[in-house]
N, C-alpha and C positions, 0 to 999 in steps of 0.2 A: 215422293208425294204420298207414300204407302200409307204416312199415320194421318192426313187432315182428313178422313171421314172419322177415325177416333175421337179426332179434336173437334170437329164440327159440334160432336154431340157432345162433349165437354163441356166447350165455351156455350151450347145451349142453356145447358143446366146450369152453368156456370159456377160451379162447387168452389173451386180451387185456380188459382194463375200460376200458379209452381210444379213441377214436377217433384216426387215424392223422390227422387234418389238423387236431385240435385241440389249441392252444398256451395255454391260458391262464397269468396269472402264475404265476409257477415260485412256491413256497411254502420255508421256511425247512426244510433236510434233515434225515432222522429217519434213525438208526441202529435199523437192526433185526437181529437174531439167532433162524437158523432152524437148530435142531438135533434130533436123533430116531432111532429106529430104525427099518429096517426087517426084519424079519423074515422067517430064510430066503436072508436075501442073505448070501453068501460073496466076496470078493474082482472085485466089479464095480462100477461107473462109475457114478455117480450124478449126473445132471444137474438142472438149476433154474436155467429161463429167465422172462423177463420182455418182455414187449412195448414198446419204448421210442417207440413213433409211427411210425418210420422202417422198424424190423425188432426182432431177437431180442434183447437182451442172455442169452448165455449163458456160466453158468460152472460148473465139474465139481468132482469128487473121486471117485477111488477109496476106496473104502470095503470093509476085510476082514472085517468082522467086522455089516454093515449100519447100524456108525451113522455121523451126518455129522452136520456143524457147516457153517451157510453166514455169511456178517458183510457186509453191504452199507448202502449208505444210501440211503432214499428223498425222492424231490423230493418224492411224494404216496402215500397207501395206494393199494394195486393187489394185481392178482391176479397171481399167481407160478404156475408149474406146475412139479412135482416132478417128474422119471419116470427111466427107466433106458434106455428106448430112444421115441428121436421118432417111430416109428410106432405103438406102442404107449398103453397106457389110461396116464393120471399123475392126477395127485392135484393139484387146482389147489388155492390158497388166497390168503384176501386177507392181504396182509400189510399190517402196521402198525408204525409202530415200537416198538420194545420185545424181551423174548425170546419167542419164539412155538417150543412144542414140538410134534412129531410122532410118531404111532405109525402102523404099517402093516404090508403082509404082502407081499412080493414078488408074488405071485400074484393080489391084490386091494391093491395100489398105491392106486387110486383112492376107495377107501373107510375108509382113514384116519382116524383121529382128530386134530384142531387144540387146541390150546389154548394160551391168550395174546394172542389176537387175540378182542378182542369186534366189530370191523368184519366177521369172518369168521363168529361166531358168527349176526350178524343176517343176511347175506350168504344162508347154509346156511337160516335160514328161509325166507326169500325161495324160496330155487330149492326149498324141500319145498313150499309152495304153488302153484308154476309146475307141478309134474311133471302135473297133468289138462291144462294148457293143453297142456304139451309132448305129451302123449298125443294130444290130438285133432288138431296139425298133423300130428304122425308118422301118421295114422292117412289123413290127406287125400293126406300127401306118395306113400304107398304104393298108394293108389288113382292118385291121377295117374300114376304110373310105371307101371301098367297098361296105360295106353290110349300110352304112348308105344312101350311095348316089344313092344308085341301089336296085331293088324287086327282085332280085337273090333269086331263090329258094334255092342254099347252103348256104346263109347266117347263117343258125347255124355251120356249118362245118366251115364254114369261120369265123369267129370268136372264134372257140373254137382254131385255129390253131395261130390265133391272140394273144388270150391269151397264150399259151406254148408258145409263139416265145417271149413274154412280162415278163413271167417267166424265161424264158433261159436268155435273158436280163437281167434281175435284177440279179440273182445267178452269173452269169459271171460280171456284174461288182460291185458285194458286193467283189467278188475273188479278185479284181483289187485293191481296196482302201482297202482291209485284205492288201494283198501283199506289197504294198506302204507305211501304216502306219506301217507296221513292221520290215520294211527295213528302213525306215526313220524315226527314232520315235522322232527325233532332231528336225524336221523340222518343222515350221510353218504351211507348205501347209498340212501335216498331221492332223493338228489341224483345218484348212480350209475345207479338205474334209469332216472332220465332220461335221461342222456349215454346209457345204452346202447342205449335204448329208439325214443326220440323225435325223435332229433335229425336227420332226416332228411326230403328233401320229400314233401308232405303233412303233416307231422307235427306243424310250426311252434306250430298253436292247442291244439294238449294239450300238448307242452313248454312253454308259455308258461302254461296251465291250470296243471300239475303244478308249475313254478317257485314261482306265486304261492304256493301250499300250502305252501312248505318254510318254518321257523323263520330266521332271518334267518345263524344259525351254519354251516345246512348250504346256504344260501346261497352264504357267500362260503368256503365249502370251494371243493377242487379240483374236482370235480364241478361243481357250485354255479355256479363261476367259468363253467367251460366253457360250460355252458346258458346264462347270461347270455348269453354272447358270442355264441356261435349264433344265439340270440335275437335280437340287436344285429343281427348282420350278415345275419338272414334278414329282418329288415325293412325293410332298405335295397333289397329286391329283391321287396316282395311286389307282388301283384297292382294295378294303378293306378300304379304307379312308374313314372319311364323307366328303360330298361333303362342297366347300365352301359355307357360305351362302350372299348371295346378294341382293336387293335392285334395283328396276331399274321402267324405266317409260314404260307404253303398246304404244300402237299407239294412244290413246285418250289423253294420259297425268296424266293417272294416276299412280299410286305408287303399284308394285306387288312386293312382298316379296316370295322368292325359299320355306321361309317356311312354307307360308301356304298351301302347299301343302304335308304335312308332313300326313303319311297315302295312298300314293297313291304310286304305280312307276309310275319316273317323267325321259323319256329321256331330258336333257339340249341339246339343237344341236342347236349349231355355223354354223353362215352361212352368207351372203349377197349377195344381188340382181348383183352385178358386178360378182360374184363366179360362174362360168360354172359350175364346177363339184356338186356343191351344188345345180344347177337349175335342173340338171339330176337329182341326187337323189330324188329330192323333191318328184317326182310320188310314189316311192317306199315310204316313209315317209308317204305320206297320204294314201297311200294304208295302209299300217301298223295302220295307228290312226283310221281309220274307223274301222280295225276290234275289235281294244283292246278300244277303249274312253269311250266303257260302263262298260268296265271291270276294274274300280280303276287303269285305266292308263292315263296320261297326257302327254303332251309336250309342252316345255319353249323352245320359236326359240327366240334365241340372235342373231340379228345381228352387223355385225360390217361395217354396213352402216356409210353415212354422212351425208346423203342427206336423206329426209324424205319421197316426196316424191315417192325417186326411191326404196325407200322399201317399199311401202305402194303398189308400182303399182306389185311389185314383189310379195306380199302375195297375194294380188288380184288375178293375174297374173297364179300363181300356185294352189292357191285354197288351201290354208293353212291354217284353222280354229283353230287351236289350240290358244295358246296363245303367243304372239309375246311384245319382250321389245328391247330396246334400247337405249344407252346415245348417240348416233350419234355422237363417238368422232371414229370411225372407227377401227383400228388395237389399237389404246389406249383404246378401252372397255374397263372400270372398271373389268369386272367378267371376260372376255377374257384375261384380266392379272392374275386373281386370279386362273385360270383354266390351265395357262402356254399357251395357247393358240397359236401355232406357225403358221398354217396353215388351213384353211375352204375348205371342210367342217369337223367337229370335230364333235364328241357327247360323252356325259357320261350319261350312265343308271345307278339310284340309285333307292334302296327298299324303302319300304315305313318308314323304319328309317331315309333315307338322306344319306345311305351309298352308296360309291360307286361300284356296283358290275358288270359294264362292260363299255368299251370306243371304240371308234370310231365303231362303226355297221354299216354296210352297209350293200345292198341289201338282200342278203337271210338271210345273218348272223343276221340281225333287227330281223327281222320273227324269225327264226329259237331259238333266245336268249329271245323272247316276249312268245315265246309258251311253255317253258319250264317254266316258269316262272307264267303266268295268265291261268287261266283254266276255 
């Protein structure tokens, strides 16, 4: 359940319904048609982007009189965001193919009325269910910001209360999309909430849970498909596996092979210089490598940078001495494919065979899983 506070805030914003590094079979194209008014709008620029894996697809019209007509075709249903200006509130929806109509208000964009799309209409259910969940992370997230932005002497109290409020969060809406995919196991958006939810490490035995649940149609949907493969390709790397082995360049340009470090535990940890939550961790990472690097332990930082660079200034930056490689093709990483790689920050610890005998570690649990281990 490690990624639905990611997801929480995701499906808030509602950018994108696809993950950027999943490719499943492309499915036969559907013509869809989104046309509507808004109201209040005189003679402004109406935009309607879509997230295509890579980045935006975006296309416009001026619009005199507020209404607009858009005509595209879709590989799979997805979410669309309507708006007038990219920093401002838009009106997301799922589109499908077919004619899908809109009403709205310039002023309140984002609240909208859909019609034409029944994927959007179950979609809208779904996120009216989610808003307690949403409430009590927003309610954790605002406490933690507390003790970051202030020397509050309760700041441990305040954050542990942060945390249980972050935990009641996730348990309440894991409840929410149990409840939904088991009520609707027909449906698409079932198979959506997992791609968007689940597919993430840690996450592997409830999207594999949640799969089994779904009718075999929304299955081999586009959703459907994708969790399959996730699936596929997070098994090939669970826990007991030997790790894959890889091939990749350091920061000088030279050529480091996973196995010549064969004889050693070696944490693999996935990360990049743009990755917040991988810049946090890092302290704890080096704290961990200082006290085991003499002890037959190492560490292989893969990033899945682009830029050279902006990872060069980030190892600097964090004081990350270990060993660092990267093909700077970003979320296409060679070994970040081979590892299933959905989300950073990631890690796999393997024995000094190249087996895999623990994934994603974090803070104490690093420590805690290095000391049972080296002595």
């Amino acid at each position: 359940m490690k990624k639905i506070s990611m997801a929480l805030s995701f499906l808030a914003l509602s950018i994108t319904g696809a993950l950027a590094q999943t490719k499943p079979t492309a499915v036969k194209e559907e013509v869809f048609s989104l046309t509507g008014k808004i109201e209040g709008l005189k003679d402004e620029k109406i935009f309607l982007s879509h997230y295509n894996g890579k980045g935006f697809d975006i296309d416009s019209l001026v619009s005199t009189d507020g209404k607009f007509a858009f005509k595209g075709k879709l590989a799979y249903p997805s979410i669309y965001g309507l708006y007038l200006n990219p920093r401002k509130e838009r009106l997301n929806i799922f589109v499908q193919g077919g004619a899908i109509t809109v009403q709205t208000t310039k002023d309140s964009i984002s609240k909208g009325t859909v019609k034409g799309s029944p994927l959007h209409n179950e979609w809208m259910i779904h996120r009216k269910q989610m808003e307690g969940a949403y409430a009590i992370m927003s309610q954790s997230d605002k406490l933690y910001r507390t003790t970051v932005k202030t020397n509050n002497p309760d700041s441990v109290a305040i954050r542990q209360k942060a945390h249980t409020l972050f935990v009641a969060g996730e348990t309440y809406a894991d409840s929410i999309c149990r409840q939904f995919i088991t009520t609707r196991p027909n449906s698409m958006i079932s198979a959506f909430i997992i791609n968007s939810y689940f597919m993430g490490a840690g996450s592997e035995n409830k999207a594999k849970e949640y799969y089994n649940l779904l009718a075999k149609n929304a299955q081999s949907s586009y959703y459907g498909t994708s969790v399959k493969e996730f699936l596929d390709k997070s098994a090939k790397v669970d826990v007991g596996r030997m790790a894959p082995a890889f091939s990749m360049e350091d920061t000088t340009g030279n050529a480091f092979t996973l196995a010549s470090l064969k004889g050693k535990y070696v944490l693999v940890d996935f990360w990049a210089s743009w990755c917040g939550p991988c810049r946090k961790e890092n302290p704890n990472v080096v704290k961990a490598y200082n006290e085991y690097r003499d002890k037959n332990f190492e560490i292989v930082g893969v990033s899945l940078d682009d830029k050279k660079a902006n990872w060069l200034k980030a190892i600097n930056a964090d004081k990350l001495t270990w060993i660092h490689v990267s093909d700077l093709k970003g979320w296409q990483n060679e070994a970040a494919k081979m590892y299933a790689v959905s989300a950073v920050p990631m890690n796999f610890l393997l024995d000094k065979n190249g087996k895999i005998i623990a994934k994603n570690l974090r803070s104490e649990e690093l420590h805690k899983k290095l000391a049972e281990l080296i002595h």
